[in-house]
PDB file of N, CA, C and O in Angstrom:
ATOM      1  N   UNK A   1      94.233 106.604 134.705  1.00  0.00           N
ATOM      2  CA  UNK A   1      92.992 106.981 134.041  1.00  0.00           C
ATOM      3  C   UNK A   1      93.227 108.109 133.039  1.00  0.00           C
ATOM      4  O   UNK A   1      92.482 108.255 132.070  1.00  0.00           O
ATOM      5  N   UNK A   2      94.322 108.943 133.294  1.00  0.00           N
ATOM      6  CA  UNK A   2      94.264 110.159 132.496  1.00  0.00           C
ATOM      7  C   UNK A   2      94.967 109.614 131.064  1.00  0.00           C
ATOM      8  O   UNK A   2      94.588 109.909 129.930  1.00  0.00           O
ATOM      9  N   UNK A   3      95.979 108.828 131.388  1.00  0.00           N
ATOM     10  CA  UNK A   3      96.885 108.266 130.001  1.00  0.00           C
ATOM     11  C   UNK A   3      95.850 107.210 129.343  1.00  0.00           C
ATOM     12  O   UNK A   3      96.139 106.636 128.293  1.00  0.00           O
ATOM     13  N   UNK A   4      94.502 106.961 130.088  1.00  0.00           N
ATOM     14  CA  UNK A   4      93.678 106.512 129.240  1.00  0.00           C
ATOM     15  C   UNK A   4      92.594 107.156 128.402  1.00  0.00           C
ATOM     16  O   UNK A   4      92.014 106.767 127.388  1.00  0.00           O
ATOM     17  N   UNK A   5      92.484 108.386 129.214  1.00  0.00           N
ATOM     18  CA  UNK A   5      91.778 109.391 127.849  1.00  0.00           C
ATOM     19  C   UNK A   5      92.461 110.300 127.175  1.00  0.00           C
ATOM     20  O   UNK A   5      91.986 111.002 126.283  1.00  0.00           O
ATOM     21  N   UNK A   6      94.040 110.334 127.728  1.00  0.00           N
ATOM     22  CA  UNK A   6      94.809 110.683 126.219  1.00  0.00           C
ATOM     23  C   UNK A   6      94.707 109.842 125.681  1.00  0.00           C
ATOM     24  O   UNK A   6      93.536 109.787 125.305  1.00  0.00           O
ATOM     25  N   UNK A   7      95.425 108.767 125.240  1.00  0.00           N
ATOM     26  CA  UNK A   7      94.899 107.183 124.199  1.00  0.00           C
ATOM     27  C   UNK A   7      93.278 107.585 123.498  1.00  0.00           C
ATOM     28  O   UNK A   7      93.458 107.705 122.286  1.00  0.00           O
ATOM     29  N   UNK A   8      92.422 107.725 123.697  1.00  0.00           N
ATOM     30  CA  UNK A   8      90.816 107.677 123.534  1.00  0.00           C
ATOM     31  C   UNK A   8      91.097 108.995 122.143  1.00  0.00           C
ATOM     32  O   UNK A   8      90.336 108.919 121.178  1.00  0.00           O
ATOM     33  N   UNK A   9      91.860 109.783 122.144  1.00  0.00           N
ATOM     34  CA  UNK A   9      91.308 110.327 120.737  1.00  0.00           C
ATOM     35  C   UNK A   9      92.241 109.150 119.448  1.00  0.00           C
ATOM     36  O   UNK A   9      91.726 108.673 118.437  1.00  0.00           O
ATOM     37  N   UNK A  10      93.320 108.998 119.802  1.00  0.00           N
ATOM     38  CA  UNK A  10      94.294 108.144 118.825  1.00  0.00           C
ATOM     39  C   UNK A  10      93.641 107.264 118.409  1.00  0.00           C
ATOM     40  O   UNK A  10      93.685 107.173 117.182  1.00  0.00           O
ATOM     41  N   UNK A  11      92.819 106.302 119.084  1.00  0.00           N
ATOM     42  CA  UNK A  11      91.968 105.289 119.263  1.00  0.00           C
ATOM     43  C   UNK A  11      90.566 105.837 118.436  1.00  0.00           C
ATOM     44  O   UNK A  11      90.179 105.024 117.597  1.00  0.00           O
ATOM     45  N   UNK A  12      90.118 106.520 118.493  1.00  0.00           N
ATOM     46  CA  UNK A  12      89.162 107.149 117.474  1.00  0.00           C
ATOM     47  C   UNK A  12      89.636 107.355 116.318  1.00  0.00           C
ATOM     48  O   UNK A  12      88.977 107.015 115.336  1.00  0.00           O
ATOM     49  N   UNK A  13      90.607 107.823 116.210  1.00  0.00           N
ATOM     50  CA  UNK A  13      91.096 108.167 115.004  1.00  0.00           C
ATOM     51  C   UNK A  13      91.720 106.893 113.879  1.00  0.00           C
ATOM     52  O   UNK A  13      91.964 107.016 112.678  1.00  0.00           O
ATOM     53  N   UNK A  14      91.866 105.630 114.789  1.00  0.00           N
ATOM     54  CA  UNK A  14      92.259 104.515 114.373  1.00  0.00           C
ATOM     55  C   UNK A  14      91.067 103.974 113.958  1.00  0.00           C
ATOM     56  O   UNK A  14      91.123 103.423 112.859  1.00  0.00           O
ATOM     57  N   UNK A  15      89.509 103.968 114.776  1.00  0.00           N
ATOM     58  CA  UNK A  15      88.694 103.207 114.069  1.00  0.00           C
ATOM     59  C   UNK A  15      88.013 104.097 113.263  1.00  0.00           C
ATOM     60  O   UNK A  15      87.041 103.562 112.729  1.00  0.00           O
ATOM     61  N   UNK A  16      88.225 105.718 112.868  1.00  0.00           N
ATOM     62  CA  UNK A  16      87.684 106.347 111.710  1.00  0.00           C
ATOM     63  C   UNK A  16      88.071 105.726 110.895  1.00  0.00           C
ATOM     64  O   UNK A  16      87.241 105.195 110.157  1.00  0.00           O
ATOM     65  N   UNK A  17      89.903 105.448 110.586  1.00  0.00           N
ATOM     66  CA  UNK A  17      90.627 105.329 109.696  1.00  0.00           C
ATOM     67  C   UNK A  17      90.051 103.964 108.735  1.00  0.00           C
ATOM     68  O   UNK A  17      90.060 103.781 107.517  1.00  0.00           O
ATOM     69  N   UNK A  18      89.468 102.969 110.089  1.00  0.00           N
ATOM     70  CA  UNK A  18      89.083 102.008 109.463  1.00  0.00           C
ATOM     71  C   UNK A  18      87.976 101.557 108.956  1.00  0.00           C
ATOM     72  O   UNK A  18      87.715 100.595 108.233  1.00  0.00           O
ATOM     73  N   UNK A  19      87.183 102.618 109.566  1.00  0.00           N
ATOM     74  CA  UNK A  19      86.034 102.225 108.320  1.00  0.00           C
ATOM     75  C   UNK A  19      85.792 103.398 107.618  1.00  0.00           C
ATOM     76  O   UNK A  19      84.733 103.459 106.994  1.00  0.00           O
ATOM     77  N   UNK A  20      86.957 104.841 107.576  1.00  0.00           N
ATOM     78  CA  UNK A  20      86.421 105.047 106.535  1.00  0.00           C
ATOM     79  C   UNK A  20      87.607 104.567 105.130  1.00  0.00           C
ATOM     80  O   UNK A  20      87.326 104.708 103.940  1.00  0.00           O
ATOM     81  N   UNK A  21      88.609 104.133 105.533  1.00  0.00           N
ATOM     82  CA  UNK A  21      89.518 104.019 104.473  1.00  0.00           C
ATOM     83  C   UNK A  21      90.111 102.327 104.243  1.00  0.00           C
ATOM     84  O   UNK A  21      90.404 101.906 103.124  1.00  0.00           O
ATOM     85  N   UNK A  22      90.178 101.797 105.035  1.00  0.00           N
ATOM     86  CA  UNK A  22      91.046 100.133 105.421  1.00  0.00           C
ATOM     87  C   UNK A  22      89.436  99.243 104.994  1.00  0.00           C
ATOM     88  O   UNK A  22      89.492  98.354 104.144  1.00  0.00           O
ATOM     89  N   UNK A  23      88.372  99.515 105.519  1.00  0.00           N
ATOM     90  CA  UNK A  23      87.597  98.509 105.067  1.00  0.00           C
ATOM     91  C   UNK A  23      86.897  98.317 103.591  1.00  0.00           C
ATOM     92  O   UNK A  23      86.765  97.284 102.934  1.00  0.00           O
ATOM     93  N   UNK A  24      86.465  99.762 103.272  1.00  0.00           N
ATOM     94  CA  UNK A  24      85.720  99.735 101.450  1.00  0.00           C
ATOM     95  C   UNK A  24      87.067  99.100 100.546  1.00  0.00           C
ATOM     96  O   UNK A  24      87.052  98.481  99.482  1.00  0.00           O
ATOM     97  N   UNK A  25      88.060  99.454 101.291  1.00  0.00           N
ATOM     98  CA  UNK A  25      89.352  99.218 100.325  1.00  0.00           C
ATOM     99  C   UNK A  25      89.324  97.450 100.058  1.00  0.00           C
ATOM    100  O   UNK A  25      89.192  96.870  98.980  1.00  0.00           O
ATOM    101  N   UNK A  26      89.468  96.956 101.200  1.00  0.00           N
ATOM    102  CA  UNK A  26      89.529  95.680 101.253  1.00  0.00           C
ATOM    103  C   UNK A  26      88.210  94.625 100.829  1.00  0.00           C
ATOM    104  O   UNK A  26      88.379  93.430 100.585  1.00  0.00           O
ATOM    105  N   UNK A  27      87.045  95.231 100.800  1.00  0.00           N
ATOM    106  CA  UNK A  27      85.751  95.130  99.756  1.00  0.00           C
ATOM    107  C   UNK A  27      86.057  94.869  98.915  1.00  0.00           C
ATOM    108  O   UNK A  27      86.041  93.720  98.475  1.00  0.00           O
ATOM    109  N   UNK A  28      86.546  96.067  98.246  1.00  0.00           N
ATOM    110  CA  UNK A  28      86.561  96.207  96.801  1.00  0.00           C
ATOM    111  C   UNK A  28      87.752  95.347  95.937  1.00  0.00           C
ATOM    112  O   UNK A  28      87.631  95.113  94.735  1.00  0.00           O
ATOM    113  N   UNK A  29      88.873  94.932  96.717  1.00  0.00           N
ATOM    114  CA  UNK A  29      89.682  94.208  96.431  1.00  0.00           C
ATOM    115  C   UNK A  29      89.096  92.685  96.312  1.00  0.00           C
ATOM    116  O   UNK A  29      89.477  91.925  95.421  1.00  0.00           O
ATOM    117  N   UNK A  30      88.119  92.312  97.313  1.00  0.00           N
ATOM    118  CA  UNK A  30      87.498  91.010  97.715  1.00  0.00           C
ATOM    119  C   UNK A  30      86.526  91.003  96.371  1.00  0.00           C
ATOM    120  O   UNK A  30      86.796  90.074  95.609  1.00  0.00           O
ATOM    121  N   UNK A  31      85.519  91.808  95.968  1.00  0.00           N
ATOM    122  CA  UNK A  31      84.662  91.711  94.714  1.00  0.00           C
ATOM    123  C   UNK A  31      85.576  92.028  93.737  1.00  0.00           C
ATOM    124  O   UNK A  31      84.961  91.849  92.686  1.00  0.00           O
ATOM    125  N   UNK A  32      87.201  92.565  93.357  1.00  0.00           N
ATOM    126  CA  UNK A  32      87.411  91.966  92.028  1.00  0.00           C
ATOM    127  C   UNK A  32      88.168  90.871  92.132  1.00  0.00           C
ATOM    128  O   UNK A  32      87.981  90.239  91.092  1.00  0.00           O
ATOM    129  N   UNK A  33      89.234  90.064  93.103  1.00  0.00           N
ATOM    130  CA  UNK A  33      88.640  88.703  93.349  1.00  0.00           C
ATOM    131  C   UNK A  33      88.115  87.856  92.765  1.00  0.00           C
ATOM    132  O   UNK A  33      88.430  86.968  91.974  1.00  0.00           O
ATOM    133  N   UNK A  34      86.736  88.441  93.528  1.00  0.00           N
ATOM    134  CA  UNK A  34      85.510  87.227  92.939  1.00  0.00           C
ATOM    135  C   UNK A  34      85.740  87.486  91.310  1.00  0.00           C
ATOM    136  O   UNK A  34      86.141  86.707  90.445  1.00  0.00           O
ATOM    137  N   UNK A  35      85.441  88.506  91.248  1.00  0.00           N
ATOM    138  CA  UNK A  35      85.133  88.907  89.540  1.00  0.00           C
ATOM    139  C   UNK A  35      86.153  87.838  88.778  1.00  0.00           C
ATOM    140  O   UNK A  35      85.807  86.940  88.011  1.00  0.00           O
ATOM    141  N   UNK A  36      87.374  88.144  89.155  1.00  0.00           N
ATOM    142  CA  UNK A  36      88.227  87.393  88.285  1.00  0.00           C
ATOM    143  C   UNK A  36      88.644  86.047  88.465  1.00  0.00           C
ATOM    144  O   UNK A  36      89.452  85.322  87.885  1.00  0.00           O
ATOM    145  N   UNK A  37      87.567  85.858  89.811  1.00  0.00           N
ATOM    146  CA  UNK A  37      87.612  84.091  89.476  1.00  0.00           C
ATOM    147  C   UNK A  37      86.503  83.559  89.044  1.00  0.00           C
ATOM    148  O   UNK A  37      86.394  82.369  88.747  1.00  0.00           O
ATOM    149  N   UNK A  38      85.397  84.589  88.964  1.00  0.00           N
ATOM    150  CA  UNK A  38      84.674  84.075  88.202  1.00  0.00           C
ATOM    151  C   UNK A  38      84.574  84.340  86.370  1.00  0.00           C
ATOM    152  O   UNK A  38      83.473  84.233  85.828  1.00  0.00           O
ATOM    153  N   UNK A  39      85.553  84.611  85.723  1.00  0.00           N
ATOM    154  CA  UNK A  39      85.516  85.095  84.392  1.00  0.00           C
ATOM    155  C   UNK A  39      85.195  83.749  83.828  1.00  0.00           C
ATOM    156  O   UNK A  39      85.712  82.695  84.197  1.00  0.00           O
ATOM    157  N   UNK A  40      84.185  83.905  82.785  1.00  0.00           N
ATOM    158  CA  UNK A  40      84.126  83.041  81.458  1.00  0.00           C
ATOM    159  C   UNK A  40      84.017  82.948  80.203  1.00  0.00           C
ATOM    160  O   UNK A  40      83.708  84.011  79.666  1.00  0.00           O
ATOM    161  N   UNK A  41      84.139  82.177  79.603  1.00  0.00           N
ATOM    162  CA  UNK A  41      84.722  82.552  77.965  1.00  0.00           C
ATOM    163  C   UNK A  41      83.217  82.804  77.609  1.00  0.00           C
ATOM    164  O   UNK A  41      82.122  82.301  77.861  1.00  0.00           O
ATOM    165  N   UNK A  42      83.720  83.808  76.917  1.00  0.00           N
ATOM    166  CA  UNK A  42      82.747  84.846  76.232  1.00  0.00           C
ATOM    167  C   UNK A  42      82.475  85.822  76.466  1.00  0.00           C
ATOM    168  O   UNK A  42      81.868  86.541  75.672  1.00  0.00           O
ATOM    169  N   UNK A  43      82.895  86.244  77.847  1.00  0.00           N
ATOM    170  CA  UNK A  43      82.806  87.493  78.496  1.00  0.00           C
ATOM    171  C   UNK A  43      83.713  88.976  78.084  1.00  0.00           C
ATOM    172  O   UNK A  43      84.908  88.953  78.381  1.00  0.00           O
ATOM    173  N   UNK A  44      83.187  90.193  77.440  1.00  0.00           N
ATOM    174  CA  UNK A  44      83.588  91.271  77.597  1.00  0.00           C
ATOM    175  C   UNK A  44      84.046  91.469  78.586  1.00  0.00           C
ATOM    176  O   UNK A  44      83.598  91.287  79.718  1.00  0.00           O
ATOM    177  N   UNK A  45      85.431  92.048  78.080  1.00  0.00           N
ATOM    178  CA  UNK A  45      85.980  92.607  79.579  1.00  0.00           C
ATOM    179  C   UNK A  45      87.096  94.075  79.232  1.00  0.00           C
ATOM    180  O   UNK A  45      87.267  94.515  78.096  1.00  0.00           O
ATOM    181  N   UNK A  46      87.563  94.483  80.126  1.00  0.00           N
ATOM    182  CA  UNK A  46      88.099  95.511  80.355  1.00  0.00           C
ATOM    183  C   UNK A  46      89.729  95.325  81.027  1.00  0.00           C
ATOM    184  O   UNK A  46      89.896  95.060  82.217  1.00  0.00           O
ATOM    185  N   UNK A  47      90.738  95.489  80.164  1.00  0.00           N
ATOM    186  CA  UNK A  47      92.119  95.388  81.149  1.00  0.00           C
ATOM    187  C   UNK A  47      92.179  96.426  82.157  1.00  0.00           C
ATOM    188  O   UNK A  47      91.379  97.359  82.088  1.00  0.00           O
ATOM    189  N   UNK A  48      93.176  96.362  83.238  1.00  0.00           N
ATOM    190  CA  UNK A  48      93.581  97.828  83.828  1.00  0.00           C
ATOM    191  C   UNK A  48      94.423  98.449  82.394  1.00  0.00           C
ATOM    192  O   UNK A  48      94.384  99.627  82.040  1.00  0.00           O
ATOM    193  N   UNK A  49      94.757  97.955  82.081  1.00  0.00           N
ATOM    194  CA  UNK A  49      95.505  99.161  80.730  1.00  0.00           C
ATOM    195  C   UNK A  49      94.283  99.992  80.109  1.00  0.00           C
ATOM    196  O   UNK A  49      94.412 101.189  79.853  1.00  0.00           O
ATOM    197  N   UNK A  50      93.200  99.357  79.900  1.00  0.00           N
ATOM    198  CA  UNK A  50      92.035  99.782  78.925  1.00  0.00           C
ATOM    199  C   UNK A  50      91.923  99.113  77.881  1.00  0.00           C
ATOM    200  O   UNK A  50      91.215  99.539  76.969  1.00  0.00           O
ATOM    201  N   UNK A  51      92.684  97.754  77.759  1.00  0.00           N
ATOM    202  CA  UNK A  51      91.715  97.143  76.216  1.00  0.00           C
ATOM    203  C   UNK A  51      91.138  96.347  76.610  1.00  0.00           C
ATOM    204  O   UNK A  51      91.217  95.460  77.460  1.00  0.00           O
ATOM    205  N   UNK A  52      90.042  96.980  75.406  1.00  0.00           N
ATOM    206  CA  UNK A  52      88.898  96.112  75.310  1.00  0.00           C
ATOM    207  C   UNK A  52      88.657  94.842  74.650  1.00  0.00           C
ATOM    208  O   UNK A  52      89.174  94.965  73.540  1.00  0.00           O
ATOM    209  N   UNK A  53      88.078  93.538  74.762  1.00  0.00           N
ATOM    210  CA  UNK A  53      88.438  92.398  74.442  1.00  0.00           C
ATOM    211  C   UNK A  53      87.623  91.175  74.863  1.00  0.00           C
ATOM    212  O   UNK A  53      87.288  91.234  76.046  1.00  0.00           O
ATOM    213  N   UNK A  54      87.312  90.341  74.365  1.00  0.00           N
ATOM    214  CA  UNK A  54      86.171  89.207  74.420  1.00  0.00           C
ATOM    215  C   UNK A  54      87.127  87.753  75.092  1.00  0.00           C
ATOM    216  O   UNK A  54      88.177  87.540  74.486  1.00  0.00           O
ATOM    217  N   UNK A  55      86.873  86.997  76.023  1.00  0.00           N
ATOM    218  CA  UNK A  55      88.041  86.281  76.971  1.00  0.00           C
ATOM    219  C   UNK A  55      88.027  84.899  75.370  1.00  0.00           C
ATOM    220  O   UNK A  55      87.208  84.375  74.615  1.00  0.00           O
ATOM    221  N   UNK A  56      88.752  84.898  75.500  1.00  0.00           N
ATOM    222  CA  UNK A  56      88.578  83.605  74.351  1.00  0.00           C
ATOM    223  C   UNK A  56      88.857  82.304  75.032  1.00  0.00           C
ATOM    224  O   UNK A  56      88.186  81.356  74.625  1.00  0.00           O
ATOM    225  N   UNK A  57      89.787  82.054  76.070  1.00  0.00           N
ATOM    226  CA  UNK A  57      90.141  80.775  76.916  1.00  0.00           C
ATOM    227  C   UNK A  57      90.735  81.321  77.851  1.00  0.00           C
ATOM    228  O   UNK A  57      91.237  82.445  77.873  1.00  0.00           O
ATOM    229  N   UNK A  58      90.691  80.444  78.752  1.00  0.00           N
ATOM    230  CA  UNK A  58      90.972  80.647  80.520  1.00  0.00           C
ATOM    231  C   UNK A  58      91.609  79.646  80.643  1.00  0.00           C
ATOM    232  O   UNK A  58      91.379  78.543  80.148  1.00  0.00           O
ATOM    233  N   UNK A  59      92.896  80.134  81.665  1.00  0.00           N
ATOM    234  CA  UNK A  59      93.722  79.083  81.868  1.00  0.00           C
ATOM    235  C   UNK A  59      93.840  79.263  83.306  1.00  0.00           C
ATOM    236  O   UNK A  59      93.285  80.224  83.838  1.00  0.00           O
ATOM    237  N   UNK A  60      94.593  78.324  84.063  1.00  0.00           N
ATOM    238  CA  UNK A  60      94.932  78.545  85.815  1.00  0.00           C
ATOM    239  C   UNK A  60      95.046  80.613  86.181  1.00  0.00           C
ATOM    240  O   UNK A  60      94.350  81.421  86.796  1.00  0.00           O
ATOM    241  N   UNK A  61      96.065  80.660  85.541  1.00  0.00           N
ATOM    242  CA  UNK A  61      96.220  82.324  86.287  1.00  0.00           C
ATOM    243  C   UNK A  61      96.231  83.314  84.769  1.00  0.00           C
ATOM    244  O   UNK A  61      96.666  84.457  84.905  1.00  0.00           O
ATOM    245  N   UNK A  62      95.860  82.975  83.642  1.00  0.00           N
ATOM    246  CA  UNK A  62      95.982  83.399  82.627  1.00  0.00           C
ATOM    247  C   UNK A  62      94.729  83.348  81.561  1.00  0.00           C
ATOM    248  O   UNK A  62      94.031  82.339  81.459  1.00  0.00           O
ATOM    249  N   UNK A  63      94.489  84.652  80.699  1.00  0.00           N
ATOM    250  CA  UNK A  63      93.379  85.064  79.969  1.00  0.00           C
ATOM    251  C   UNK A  63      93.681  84.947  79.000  1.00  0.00           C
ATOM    252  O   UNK A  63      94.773  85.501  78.877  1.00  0.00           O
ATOM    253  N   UNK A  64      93.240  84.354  77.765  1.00  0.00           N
ATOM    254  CA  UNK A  64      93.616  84.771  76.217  1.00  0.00           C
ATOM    255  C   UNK A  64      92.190  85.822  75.960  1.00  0.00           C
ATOM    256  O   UNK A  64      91.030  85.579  76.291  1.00  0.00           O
ATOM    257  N   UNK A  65      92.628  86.816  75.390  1.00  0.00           N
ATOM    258  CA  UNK A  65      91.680  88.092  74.844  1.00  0.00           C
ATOM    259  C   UNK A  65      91.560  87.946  73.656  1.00  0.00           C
ATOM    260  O   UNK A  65      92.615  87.733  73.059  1.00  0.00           O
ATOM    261  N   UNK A  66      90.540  87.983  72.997  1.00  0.00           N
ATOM    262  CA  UNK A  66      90.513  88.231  71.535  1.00  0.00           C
ATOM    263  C   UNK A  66      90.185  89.327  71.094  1.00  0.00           C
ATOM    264  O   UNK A  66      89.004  89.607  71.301  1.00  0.00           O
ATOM    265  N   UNK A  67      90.875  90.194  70.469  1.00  0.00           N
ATOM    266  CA  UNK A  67      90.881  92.042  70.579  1.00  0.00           C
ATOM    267  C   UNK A  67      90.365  92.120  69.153  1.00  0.00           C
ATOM    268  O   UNK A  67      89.714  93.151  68.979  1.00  0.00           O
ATOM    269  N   UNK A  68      90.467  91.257  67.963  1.00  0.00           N
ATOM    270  CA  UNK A  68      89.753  91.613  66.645  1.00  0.00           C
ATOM    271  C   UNK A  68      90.176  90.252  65.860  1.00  0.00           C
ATOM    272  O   UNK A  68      90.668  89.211  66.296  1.00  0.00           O
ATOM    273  N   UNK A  69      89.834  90.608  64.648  1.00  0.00           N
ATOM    274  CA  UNK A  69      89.929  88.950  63.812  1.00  0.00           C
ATOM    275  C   UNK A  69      91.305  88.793  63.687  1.00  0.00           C
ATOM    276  O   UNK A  69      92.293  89.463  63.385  1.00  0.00           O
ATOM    277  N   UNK A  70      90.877  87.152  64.182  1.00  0.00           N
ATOM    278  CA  UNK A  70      92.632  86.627  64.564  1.00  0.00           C
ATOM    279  C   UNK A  70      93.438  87.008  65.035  1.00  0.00           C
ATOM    280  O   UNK A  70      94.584  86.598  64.851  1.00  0.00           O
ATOM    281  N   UNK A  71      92.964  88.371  66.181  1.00  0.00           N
ATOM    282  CA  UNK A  71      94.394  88.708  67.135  1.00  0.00           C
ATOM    283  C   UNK A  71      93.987  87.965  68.427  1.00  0.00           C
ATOM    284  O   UNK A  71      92.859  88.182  68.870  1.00  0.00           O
ATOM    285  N   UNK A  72      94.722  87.200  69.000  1.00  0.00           N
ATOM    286  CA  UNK A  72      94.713  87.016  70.225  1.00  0.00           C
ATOM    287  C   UNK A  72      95.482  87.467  71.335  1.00  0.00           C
ATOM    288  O   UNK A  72      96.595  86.951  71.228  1.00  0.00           O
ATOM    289  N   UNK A  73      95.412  88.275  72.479  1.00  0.00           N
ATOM    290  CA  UNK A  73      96.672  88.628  73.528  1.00  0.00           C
ATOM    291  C   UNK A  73      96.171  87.999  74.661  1.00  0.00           C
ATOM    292  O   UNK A  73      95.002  87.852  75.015  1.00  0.00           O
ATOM    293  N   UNK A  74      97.517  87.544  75.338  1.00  0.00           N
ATOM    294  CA  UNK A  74      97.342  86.495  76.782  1.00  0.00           C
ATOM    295  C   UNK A  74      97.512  87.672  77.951  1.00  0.00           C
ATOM    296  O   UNK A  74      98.261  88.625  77.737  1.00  0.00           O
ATOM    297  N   UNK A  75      96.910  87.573  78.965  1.00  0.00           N
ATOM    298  CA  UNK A  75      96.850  88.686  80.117  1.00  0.00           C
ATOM    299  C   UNK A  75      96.694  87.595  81.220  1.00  0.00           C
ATOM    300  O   UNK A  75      95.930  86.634  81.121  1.00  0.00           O
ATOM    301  N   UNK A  76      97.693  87.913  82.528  1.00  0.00           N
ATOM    302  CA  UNK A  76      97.609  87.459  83.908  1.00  0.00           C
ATOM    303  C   UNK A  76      95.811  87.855  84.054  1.00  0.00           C
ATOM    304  O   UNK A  76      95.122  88.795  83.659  1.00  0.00           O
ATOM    305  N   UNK A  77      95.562  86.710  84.760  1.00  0.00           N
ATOM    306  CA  UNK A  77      93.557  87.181  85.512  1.00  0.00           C
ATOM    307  C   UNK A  77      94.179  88.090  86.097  1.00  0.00           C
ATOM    308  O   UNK A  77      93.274  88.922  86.035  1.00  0.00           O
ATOM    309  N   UNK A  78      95.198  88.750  86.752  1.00  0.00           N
ATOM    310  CA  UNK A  78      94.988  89.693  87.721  1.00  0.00           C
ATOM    311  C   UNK A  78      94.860  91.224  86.959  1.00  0.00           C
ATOM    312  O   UNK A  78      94.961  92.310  87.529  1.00  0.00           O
ATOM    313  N   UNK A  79      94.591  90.971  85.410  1.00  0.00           N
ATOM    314  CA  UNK A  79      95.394  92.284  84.389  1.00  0.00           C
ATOM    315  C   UNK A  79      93.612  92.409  84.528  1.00  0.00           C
ATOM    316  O   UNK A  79      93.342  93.523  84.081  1.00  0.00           O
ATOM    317  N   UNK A  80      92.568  91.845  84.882  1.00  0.00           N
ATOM    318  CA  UNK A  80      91.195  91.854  83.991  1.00  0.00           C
ATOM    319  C   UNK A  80      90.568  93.118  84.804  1.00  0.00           C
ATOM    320  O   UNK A  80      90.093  92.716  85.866  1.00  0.00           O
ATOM    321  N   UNK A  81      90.424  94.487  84.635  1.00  0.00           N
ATOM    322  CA  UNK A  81      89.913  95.019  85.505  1.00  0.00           C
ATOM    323  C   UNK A  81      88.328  95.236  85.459  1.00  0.00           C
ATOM    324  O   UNK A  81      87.897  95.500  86.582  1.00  0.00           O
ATOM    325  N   UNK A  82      87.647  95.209  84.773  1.00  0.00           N
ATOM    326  CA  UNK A  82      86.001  94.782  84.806  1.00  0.00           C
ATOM    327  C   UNK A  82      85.454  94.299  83.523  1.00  0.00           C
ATOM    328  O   UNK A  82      85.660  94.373  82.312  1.00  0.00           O
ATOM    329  N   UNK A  83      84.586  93.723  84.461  1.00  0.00           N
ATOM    330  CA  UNK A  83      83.663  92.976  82.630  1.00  0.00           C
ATOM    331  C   UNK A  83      82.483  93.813  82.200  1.00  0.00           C
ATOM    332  O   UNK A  83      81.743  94.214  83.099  1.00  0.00           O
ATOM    333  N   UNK A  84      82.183  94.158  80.853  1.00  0.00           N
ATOM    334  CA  UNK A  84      81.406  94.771  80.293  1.00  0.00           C
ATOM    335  C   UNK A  84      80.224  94.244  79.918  1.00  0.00           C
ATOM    336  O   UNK A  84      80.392  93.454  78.988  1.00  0.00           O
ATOM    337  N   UNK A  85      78.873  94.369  80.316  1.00  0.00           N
ATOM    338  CA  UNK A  85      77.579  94.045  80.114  1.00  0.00           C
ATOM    339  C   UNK A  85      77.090  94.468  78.336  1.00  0.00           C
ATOM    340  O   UNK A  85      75.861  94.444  78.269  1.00  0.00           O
ATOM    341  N   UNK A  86      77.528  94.712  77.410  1.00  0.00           N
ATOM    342  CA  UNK A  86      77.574  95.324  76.428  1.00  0.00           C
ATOM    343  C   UNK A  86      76.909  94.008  75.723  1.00  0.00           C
ATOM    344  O   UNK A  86      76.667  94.010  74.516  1.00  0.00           O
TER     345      UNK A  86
END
């Protein structure tokens, strides 16, 4: 009984850990996800680098961006870090 309420703080400290740090994490990974399987052409968006850029075509795992007249750059979906309501 006693090596079971030593265990009882470790054990607290394991399910702080998890909801305050292991679960929003894994949220937030799950909604950009979604986000980037749901991208569609025409959509403003945002790289993790920071450019900004209008999706011009969607391919299986790949974005063409259109960044200004007649530039196009191709980005992995996983490069898209949010879309802009603009």
């Amino acid at each position: 009984m006693e090596q079971l309420l030593g265990l009882a703080p470790i054990l607290l400290m394991f399910v702080a850990m998890w909801f305050i740090l292991i679960r929003p994490a894994k949220k937030r990974q799950q909604e950009t996800q979604n986000m980037q399987s749901n991208l569609q052409r025409g959509d403003k968006v945002i790289t993790i680098g920071g450019l900004h850029g209008e999706i011009d075509s969607i391919e299986d795992t790949a974005v063409t961006l259109k960044i200004a007249d007649n530039v196009r750059v191709k980005f992995d979906r996983q490069a898209i870090g949010r879309i802009v309501n603009n």
